[in-house]
C-alpha positions in Angstrom: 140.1 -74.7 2.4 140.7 -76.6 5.5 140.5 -80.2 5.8 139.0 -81.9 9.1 139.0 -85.3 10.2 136.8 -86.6 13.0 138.1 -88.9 14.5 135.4 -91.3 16.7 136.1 -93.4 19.6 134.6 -96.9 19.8 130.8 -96.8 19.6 128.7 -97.3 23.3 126.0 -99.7 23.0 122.8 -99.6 25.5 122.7 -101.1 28.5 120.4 -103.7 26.6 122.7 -104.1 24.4 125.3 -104.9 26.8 123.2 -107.1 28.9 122.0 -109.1 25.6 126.0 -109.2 25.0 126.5 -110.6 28.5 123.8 -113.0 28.5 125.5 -114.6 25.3 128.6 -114.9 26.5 127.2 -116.5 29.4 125.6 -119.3 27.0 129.0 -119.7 25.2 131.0 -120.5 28.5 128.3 -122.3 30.3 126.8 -124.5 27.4 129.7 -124.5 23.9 132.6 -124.7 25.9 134.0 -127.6 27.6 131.6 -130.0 26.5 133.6 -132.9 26.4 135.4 -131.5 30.3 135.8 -134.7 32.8 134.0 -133.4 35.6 133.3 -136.3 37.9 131.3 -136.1 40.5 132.8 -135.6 43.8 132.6 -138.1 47.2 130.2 -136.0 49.6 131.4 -135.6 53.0 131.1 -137.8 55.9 132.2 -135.7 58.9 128.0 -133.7 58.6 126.0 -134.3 62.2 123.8 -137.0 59.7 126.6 -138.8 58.6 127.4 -139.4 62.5 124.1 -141.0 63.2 125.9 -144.4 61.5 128.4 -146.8 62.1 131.6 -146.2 61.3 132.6 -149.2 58.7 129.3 -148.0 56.8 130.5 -143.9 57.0 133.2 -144.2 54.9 131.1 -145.6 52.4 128.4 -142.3 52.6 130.3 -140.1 50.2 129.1 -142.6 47.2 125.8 -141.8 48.3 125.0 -139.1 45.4 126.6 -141.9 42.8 124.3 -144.2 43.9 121.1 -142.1 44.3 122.2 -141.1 39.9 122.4 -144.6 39.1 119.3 -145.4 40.7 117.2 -142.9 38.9 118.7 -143.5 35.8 117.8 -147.5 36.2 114.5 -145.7 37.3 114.3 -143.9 33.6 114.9 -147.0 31.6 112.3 -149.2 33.5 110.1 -146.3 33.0 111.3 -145.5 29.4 111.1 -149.3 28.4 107.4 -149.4 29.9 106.1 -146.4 27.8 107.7 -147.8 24.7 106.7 -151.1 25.3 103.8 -150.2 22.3 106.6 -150.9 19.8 105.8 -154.3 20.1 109.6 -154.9 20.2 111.7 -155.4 23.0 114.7 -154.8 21.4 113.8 -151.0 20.1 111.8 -150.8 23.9 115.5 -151.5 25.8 117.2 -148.8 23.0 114.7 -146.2 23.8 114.7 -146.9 27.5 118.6 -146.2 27.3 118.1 -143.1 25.1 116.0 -141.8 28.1 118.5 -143.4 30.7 122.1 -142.7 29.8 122.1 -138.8 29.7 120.8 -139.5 33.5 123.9 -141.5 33.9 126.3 -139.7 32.0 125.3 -136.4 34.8 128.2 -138.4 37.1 130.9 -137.6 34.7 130.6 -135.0 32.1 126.9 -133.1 32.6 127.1 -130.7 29.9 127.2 -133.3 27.4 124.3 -135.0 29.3 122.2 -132.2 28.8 122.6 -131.8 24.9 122.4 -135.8 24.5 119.1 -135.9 26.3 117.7 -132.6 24.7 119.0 -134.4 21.0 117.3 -137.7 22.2 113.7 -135.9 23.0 112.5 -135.8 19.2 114.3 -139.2 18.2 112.1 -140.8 20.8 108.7 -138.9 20.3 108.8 -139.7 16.8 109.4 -143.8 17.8 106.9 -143.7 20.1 104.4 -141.0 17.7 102.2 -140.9 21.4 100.4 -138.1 22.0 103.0 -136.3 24.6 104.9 -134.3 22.1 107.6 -132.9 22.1 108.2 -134.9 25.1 107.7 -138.7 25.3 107.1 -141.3 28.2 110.5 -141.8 29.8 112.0 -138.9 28.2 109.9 -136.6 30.3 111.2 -137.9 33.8 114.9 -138.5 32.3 115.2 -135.1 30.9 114.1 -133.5 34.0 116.3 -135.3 36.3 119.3 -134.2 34.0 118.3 -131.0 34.6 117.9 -131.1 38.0 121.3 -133.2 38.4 123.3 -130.3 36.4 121.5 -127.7 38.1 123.1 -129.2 41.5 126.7 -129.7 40.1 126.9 -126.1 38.2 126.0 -122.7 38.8 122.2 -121.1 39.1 123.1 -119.2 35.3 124.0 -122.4 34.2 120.7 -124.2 35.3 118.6 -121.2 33.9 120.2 -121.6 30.3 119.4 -125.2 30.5 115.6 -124.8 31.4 115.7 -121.9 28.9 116.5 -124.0 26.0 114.2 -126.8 27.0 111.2 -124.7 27.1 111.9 -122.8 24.1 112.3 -126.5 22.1 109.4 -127.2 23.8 107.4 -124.5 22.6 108.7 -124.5 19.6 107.9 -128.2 19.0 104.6 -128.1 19.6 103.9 -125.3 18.0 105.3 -126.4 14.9 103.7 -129.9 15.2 100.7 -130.0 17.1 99.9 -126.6 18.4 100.4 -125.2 22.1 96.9 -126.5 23.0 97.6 -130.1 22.9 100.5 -132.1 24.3 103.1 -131.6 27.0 104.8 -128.6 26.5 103.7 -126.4 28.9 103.6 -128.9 31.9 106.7 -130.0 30.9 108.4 -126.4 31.3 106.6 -125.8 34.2 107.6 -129.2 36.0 110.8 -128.4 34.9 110.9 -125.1 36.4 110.3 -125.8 39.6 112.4 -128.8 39.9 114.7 -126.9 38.6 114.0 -123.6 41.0 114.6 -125.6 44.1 117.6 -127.2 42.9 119.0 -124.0 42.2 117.7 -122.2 45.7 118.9 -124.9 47.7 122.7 -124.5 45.7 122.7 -120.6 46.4 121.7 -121.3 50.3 124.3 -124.0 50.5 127.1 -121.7 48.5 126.2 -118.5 51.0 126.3 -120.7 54.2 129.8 -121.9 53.2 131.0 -118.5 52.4 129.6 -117.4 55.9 131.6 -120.5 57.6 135.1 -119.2 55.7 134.3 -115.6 56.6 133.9 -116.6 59.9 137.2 -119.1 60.2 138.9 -116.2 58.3 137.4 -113.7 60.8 138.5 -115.6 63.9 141.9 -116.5 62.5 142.6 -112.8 62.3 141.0 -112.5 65.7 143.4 -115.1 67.2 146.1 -113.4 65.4 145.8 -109.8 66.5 145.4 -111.3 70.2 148.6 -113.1 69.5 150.4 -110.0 68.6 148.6 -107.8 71.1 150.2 -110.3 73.7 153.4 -110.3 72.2 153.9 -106.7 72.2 152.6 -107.0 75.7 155.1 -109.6 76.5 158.0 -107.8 74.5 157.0 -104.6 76.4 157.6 -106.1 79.9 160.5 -107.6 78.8 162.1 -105.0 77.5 161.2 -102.5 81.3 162.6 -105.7 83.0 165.8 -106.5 81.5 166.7 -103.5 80.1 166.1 -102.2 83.7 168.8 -104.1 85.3 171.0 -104.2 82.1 171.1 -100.7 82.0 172.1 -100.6 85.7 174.5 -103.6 85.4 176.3 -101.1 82.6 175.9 -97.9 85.3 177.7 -99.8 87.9 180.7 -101.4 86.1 181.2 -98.2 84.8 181.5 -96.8 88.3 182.8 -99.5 90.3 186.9 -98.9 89.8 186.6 -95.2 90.9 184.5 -96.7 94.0 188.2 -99.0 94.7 191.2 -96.8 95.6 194.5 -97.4 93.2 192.6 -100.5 91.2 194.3 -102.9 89.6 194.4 -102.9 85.8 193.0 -106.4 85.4 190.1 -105.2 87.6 189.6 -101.9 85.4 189.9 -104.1 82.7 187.0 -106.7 83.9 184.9 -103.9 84.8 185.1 -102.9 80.9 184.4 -105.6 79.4 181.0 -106.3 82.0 180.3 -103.0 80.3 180.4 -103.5 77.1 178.4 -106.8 77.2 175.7 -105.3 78.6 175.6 -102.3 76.7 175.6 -104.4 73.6 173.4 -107.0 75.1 170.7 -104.4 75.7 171.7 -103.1 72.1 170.4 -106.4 70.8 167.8 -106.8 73.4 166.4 -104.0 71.7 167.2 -104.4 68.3 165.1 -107.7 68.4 162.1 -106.7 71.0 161.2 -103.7 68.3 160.3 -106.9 65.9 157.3 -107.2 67.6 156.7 -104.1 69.8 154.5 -101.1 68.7 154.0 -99.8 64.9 155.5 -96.4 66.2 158.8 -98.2 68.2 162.3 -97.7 66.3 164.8 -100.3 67.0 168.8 -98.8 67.2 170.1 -98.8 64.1 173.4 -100.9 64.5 175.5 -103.3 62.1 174.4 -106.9 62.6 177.5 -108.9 64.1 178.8 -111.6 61.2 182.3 -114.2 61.6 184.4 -111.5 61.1 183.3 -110.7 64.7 184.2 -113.8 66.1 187.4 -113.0 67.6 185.8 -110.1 69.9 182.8 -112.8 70.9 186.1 -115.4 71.7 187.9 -113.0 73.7 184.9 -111.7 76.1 184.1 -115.6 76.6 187.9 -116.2 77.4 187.3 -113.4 79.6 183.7 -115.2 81.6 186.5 -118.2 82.2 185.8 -120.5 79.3 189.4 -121.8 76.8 188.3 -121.9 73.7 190.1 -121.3 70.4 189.3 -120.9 66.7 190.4 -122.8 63.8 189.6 -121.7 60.4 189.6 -123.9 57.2 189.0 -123.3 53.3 189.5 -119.7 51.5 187.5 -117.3 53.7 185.3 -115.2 51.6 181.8 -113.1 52.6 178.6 -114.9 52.7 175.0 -113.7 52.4 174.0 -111.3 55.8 171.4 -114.4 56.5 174.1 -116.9 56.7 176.8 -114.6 58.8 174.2 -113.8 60.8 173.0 -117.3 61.8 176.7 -118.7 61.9 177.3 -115.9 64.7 174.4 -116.5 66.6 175.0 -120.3 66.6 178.6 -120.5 67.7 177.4 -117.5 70.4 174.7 -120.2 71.7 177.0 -123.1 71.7 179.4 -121.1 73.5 177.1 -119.6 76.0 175.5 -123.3 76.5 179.2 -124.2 77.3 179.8 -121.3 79.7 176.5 -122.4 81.7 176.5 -126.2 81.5 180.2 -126.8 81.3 182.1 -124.0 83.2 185.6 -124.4 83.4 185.8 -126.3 80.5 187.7 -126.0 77.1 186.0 -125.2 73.8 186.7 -125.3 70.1 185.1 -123.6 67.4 186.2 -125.0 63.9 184.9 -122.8 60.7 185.3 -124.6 58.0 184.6 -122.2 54.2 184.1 -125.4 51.7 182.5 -124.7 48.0 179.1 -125.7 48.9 178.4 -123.7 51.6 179.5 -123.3 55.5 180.4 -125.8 58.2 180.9 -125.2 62.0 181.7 -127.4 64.7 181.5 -126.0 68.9 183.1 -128.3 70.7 183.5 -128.4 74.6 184.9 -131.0 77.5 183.4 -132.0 80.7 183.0 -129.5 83.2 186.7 -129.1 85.4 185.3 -126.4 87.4 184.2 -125.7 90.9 181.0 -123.5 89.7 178.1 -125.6 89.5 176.8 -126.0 85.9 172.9 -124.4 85.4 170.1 -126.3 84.3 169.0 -125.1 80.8 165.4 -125.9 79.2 167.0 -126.6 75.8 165.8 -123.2 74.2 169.2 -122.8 73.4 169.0 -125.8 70.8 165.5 -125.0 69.8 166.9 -121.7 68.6 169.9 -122.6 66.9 167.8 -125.4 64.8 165.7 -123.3 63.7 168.5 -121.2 62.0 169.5 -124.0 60.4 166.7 -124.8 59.3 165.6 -121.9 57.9 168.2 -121.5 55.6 168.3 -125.3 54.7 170.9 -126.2 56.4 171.6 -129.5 59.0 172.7 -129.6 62.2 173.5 -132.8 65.5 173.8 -131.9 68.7 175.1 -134.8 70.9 177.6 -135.5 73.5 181.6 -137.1 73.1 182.7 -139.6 75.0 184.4 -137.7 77.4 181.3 -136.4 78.9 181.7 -133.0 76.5 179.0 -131.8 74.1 179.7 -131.4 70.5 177.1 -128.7 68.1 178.2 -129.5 64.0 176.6 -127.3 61.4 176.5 -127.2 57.8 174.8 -124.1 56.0 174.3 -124.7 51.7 175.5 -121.4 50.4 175.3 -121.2 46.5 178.4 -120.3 44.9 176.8 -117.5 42.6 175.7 -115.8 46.1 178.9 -116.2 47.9 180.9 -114.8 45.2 178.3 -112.3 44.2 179.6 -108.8 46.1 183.2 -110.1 44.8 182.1 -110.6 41.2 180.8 -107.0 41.8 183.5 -105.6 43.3 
């Protein structure tokens, strides 16, 4: 005899089912939860094309506007509420009824879930002080009520607003039909009132949210507009560059190359200069390259070469020794490798400083001190006045620009000033946790 077990996946409800499901858990979030929540109301702006049609020391007072427009309809409620209830022949029970009616209106500025149950709880109390004829509503409870409505409908969502009419009409209803009948009474006005107050406050909410939504599309829309032109002009800037330079690079390299067999019986120095031109502008137009593809075409593949770091730093001395600059190199502290980011920018910075020498202050004499301390990295470029006959080129600071924002990026600091002795001095320090500069040895 064989023994089978059926084994049934969770049960699907209707869609009506569902949808009933929803709708309650809707009325949870919206109405149970987060009674009590602060939720003050916010300032309103003042930069709108009404807000411009006043003076200035009264604009800046506009955004209380809504606060004050509240207040004034819930002073509105208890004049109104302490007129209806003025039967009582009491003034005293008159001004607590009033307030009954009043403070739910009031309490919208701060916390306008709770207003809506407190003036919902305070409809019967006050219809049976009053025992008038307006069941289930009563005098000033009818205008408060709906003003709290139409106040929550404005600071929450339309589903929000719908639950809250929902379960005024259904007390309504069911008020009067329990106490007096749907044929007498205030019920059906009363949910009908409501409902339209209600209604516009809510349309007006869902045009305002989808006119909003159409102003951030269209900022979003022409932010990525603005930035696709941006690129589009970059890659056609980076394009021309590259044609341009690497034009005239590539012939620079052609011709030193071919320029000691042009000579008959060179001299070595002269092969020797002729060497070194090309190799600077083959790697030049390596790097011109390397960087250019950065913001060049999806389909363009830079050269796929070793980034230069300090260990490269005697090669980069030697070729600027070579262009006519004295420079030399002192190194303090245990050298060690540092994060790619960091060689990198270190390179690049004394390459600048050096090159800002070679142009400003030819014939001078540079130092480069690299200092490996335990919180990070500190350089100082150094140069004298110019002893040359060359005439120093004018530079537009780029140079600077570039080399702060290395620095910067990686957190570092960095003054740029001149000495005394009409020089210019670069310092640079570069934070470099321990646990990453001593990461690939801890591996090793």
């Amino acid at each position: 005899m064989t023994d089978t077990t059926i084994i049934q996946g969770p049960r699907e409800h209707s869609p009506e089912i569902n949808l009933a499901k929803a709708a309650l858990r809707g009325l949870r979030e919206d109405l149970f939860r987060g009674v009590l929540t602060y939720r003050p109301l916010p300032r309103a702006g003042t930069d709108g094309p009404w807000a411009r049609q006043f003076p200035e020391r009264f604009r800046r007072h506009l955004g209380l506007l809504p606060h004050a427009v509240v207040l004034g309809l819930a002073g509105l409620t208890l004049i109104t509420g302490m007129a209806s209830y003025g039967a009582l022949d009491d003034s005293f029970f008159a001004l607590v009824a009033g307030l009954l009616a009043s403070v739910p209106v009031a309490l919208t500025l701060l916390r306008p879930v709770l207003a809506f149950w407190l003036s919902l709880g305070a409809a019967p109390l006050l219809v049976w002080a009053t025992s008038d004829d307006l069941y289930p509503w009563s005098g000033g409870s009818i205008m408060g009520h709906t003003i709290v409505l139409m106040v929550v409908a404005a600071r929450t969502r339309p589903r929000t607003a719908a639950w809250m009419w929902a379960l005024s009409t259904l007390y309504s209803l069911l008020s009067a039909a329990v106490f007096g009948g749907l044929d007498g009474g205030i019920a059906v006005p009363m949910a009908v009132l409501s409902g339209i107050g209600v209604g516009i406050v809510a349309l007006v909410q869902v045009n305002r949210t989808a006119r909003r939504q159409v102003v951030q599309e269209r900022t979003v829309t022409a932010v990525e507009r603005d930035r696709r032109t941006l690129l589009e002009e970059r890659t056609n800037i980076a394009r021309e560059l590259h044609d341009v330079v690497a034009h005239h690079m590539s012939v620079v390299a052609i011709q030193a190359e071919a320029a000691p067999y042009r000579v008959e019986n060179p001299p070595p120095e002269l092969e020797q200069a002729f060497v070194t031109i090309r190799e600077n502008a083959v790697a030049a137009l390596t790097e011109l390259r390397r960087v250019l593809g950065v913001v060049r075409a999806e389909d363009y593949e830079a050269p796929d070469a070793p980034q230069p770091t300090l260990a490269d730093l005697d090669r980069l001395l030697e070729n600027v020794r070579e262009a006519g600059l004295t420079v030399t190199r002192t190194v303090t502290g245990a050298a060690r490798e540092l994060p790619q980011g960091v060689e990198l920018s270190a390179y690049r910075i004394v390459q600048e400083a050096l090159s800002n020498a070679l142009r400003h202050a030819p014939g001078s004499q540079a130092a480069v001190e690299v200092s490996y301390v335990l919180g990070g990295l500190g350089l100082r470029i150094v140069n004298g006045p110019s002893t040359g006959l060359i005439k120093p080129s004018p530079g537009a600071g780029h140079g600077l620009t570039g080399m702060r924002e290395r620095v910067s990026m990686l957190d570092g600091e960095m003054t740029a000033d001149g000495t005394a002795d009409g020089g210019y001095e670069v310092t640079v320090f570069i934070p470099v946790a321990r646990a990453a500069a001593t990461g690939t040895e801890d591996e090793a």
